[in-house]
C-alpha positions as CSV (number, residue, x, y, z in Angstrom):
1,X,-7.0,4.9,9.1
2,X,-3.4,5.6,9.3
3,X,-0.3,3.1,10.1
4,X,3.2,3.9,10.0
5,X,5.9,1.0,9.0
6,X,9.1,0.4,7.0
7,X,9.2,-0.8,3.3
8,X,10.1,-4.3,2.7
9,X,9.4,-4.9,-0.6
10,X,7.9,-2.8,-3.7
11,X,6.5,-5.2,-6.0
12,X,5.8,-5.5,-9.9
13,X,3.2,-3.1,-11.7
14,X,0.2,-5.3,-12.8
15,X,-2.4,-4.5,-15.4
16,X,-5.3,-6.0,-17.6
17,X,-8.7,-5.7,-19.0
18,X,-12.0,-5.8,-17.0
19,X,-15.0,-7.4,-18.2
20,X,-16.3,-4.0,-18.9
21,X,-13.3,-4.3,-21.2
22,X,-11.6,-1.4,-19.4
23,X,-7.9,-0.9,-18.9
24,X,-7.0,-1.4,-15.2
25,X,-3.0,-1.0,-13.4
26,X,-2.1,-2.1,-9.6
27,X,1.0,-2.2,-7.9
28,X,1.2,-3.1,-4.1
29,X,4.2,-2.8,-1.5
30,X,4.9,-5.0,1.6
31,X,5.1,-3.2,5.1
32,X,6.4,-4.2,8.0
33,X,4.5,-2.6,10.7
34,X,7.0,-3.1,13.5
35,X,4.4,-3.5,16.5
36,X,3.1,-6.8,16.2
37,X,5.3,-9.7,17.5
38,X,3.1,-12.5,15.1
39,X,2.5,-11.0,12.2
40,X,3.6,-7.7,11.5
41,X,3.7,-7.7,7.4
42,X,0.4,-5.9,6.0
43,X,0.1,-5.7,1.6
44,X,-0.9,-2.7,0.3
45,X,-1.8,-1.4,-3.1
46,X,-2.6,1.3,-5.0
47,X,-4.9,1.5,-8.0
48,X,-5.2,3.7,-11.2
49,X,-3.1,6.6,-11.0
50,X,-2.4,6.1,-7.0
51,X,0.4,3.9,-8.6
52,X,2.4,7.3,-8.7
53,X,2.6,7.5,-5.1
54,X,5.0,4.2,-4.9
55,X,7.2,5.6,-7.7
56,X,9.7,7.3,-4.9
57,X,9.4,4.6,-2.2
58,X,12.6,2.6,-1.2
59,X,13.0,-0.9,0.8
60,X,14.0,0.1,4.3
61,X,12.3,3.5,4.0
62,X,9.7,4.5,6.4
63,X,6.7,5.7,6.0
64,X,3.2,7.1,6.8
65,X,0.4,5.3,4.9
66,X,-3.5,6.6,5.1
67,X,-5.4,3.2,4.2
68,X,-8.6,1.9,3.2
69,X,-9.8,-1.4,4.2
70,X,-12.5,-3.2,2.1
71,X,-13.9,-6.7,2.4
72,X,-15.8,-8.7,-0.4
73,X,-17.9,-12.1,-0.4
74,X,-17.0,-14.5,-2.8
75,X,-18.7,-18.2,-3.1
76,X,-18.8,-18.1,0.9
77,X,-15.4,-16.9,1.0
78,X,-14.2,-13.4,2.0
79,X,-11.7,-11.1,0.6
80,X,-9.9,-8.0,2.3
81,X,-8.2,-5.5,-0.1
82,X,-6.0,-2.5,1.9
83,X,-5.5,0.2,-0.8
84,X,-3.2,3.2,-0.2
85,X,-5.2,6.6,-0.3
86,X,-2.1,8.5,0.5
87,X,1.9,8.5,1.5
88,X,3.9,10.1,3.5
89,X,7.7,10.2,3.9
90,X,9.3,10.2,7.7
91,X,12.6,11.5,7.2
92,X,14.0,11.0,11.1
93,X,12.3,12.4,14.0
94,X,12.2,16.1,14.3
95,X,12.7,16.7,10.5
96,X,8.8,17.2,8.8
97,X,6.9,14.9,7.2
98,X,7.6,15.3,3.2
99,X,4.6,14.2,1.3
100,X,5.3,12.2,-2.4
């Protein structure tokens, strides 16, 4: 799935240790997705070495994301994880898109 929407924020890388006592890194980025009128923020993140593909992103910059939604059960509760598969610059319109 592909959305398109403007940086707001880029936030903190965060890493750790899994139970399978492997080294793990996210970082995730706030977009604003300009289309909705109620809530038009979505979270993404990347994982691993996907982190690279935030390294270039600015707030107010907009951009081209192709997402992957998951969902998880946890003690009757779900959880929904967006992760970033890929990122695209849009300079302006008319110019190409210039992929990071």
């Amino acid at each position: 799935m592909k959305i398109t929407g403007k940086v707001k924020e880029i936030y903190k890388v965060q890493s750790g240790v899994s139970k399978k006592g492997n080294n793990w890194q996210k970082q995730g980025f706030l977009l604003d997705l300009e289309k909705n009128d109620f809530n038009s923020n979505l979270y993404v993140e990347c994982f691993g070495d996907s982190i690279n593909l935030i390294n270039s992103l600015m707030n107010g910059q907009k951009v081209e994301c192709e997402i992957e939604v998951s969902s998880r059960e946890y003690n009757g509760k779900w959880y929904h994880n967006v992760n970033a598969r890929s990122i695209e610059k849009i300079e302006s319109v008319g110019e190409d898109n210039v992929p990071f």
